[in-house]
N, C-alpha and C positions, 0 to 999 in steps of 0.2 A: 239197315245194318251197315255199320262202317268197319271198312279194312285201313289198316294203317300201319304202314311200313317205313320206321325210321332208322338210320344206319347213321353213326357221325365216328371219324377217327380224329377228332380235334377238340383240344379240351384247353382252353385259353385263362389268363388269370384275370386278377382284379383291373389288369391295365388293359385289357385286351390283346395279349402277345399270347401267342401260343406255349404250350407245355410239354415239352419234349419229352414225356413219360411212355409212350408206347401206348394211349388211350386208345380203343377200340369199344363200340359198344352198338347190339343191334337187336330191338325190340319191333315186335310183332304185335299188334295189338287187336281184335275183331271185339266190336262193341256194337253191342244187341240196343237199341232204344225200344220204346212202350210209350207213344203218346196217346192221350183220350183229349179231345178238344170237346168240352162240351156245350150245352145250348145257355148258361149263362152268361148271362154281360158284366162285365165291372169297371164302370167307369168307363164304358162306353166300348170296351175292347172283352174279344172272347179269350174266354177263360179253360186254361188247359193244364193238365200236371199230364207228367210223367218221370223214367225214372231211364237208369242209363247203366247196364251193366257189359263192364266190360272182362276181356277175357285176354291174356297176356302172356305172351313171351318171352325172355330177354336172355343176351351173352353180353357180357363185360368182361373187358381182360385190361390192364394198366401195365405192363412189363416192369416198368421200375419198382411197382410196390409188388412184385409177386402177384398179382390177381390173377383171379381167370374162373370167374365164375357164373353159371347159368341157370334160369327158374324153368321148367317146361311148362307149358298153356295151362293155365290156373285163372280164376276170380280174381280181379283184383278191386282197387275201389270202387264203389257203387256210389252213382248220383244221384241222388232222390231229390224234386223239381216240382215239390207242394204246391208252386203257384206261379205261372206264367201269362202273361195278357200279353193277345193279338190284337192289334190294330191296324184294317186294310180302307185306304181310300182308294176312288180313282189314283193318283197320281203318289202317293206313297203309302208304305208300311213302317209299323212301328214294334216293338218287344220288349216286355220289361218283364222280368225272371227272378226268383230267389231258389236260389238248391242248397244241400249240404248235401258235404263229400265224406262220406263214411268210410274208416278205414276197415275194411273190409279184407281187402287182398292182404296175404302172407307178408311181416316184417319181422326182421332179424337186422339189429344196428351190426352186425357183425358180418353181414351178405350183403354185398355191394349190389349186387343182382337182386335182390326182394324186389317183389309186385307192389308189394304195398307201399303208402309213405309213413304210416305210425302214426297217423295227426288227424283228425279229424278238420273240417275247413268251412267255412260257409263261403257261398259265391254269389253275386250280386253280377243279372246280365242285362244289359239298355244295349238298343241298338234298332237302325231303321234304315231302310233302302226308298230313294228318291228317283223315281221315274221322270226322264228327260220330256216324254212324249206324252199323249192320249194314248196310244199304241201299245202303252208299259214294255216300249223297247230296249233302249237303254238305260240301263240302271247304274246306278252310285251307291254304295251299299257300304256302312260303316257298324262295326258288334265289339261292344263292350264289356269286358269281364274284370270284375274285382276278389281278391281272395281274400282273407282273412282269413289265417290259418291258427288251429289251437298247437299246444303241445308235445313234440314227436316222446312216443314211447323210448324210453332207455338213456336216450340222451341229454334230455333236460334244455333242450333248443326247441324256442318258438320260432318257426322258419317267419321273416317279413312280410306281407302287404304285399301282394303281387295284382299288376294293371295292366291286362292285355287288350291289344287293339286288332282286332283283325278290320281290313278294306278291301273294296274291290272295285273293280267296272265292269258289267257284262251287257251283253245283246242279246234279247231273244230275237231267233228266226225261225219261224213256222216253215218247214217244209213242205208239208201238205197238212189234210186234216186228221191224218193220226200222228203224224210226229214233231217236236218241237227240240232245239238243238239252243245250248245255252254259255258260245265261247267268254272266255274272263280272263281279268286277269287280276292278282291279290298280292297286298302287304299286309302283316303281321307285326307286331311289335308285343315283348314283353319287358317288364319292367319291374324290380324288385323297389318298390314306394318306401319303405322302413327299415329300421338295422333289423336283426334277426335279437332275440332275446336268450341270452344264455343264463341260466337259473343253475348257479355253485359248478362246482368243480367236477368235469366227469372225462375218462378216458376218450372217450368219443368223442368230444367236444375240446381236444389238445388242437394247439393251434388254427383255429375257428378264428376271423375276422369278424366283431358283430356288425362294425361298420361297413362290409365287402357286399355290394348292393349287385344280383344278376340281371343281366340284361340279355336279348338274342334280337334281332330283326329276321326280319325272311320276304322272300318275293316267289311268285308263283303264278303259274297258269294252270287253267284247268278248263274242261268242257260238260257241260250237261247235256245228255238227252233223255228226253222224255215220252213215253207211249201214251198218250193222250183216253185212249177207251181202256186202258186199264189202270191211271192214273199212276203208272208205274215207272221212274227213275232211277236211272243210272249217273252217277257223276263222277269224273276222276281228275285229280290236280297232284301235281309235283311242285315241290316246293323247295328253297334252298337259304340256311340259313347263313345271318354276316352279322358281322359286328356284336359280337357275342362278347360280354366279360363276367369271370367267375361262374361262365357256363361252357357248355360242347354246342359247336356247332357243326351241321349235318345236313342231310337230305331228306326226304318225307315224301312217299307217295301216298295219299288216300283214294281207296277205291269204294265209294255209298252205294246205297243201293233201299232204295224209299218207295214203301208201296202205301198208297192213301184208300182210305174206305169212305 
């Protein structure tokens, strides 16, 4: 189960300069995952699906444009993850993933606060963690994600191509034989790859840049521990975003909580 608590009051333009509107916005998000890793191989790596529903909160207020409005804890997009391969050696790990992102959660182009996005998405994930040691102590760890996003309901805009990077470094240290402790530290990057696609004339879509590409960085630390005889996880990282354009940048705490069978 992952908790995720983001807050940001900064909302910057296509140049990266802040926007003196009075932005505030602060979403709560708790998402329930379901994996099955089962006993096939594919391509030499095991073979797992699951799916990702989360469950959301949000306040948005903009002072300059009049807003001020808030969704309470509801459904929102559903991840469904048909096909993902593991790959574990001694000395690294590897993951390669296809999901689609169902619009699912509640949208209204007219509630700045909606759960949902209106769009359905496919996401495309590569990514692999390289073990310094025999010991698989320290790790280097790089997760790649691509969007392809369809058509948002109401407004006739195909949102861009979006290319996130998440990285890290961590160290596992075995305390004793039931407990394992896992300090880190992470950069993040997103990246809007494509113009956004605007299809004819629509109220919603008034003064829209298709060229206006978003971007965010962020840096973060976070700690894992683990109970070893119940194969049961805890992880929590704070995170803070910079260099954000024609996005908000903010703060992020996530609190996981991973129980394995």
């Amino acid at each position: 189960m992952y908790n995720s608590f983001y807050s940001a009051d900064t909302l910057n333009d296509a140049n990266g300069d802040e926007i003196d509107n009075g932005f505030d916005i602060d979403v709560y998000a708790q998402v329930h995952r379901f994996i099955h890793v089962t006993d096939k191989k594919i391509f030499g790596a095991n073979y797992a699906y699951n799916v990702l529903i989360p469950m959301v909160d949000k306040d948005m207020s903009i002072d300059a444009a009049g807003i001020d409005a808030s969704e309470s804890f509801q459904v929102g997009d559903i991840i469904l993850e048909p096909l993902a391969l593991f790959w574990y050696t001694p000395r690294w790990d590897a993951i390669l993933a296809v999901a689609a992102i169902l619009p699912t959660g509640d949208y209204d182009a007219d509630n700045p606060a909606a759960i949902g996005m209106g769009y359905w998405s496919a996401m495309v994930t590569a990514g692999g963690t390289y073990f310094l040691d025999d010991q698989r102590g320290w790790s280097v760890s790089v997760l790649t994600r691509t969007l392809y996003n369809g058509e948002q309901d109401d407004t006739n805009i195909t949102p861009g191509m979006e290319f996130v990077v998440e990285a890290g470094i961590g160290k596992n240290i075995v305390v004793n034989d039931k407990w394992m402790v896992r300090p880190g530290v992470s950069l993040a990057a997103s990246w809007q790859i494509s113009d956004d696609d605007i299809d004819g004339d629509n109220p919603f879509n008034a003064g829209i840049d298709e060229d206006d590409h978003k971007q965010v960085y962020g840096f973060g630390v976070e700690m894992n521990a683990m109970y070893m005889p119940w194969l049961l996880q805890a992880n929590i990282r704070y995170g803070s975003d910079f260099g954000a354009e024609s996005n908000a940048e903010g703060d992020c705490i996530n609190l996981t909580f991973t129980k394995s069978f």
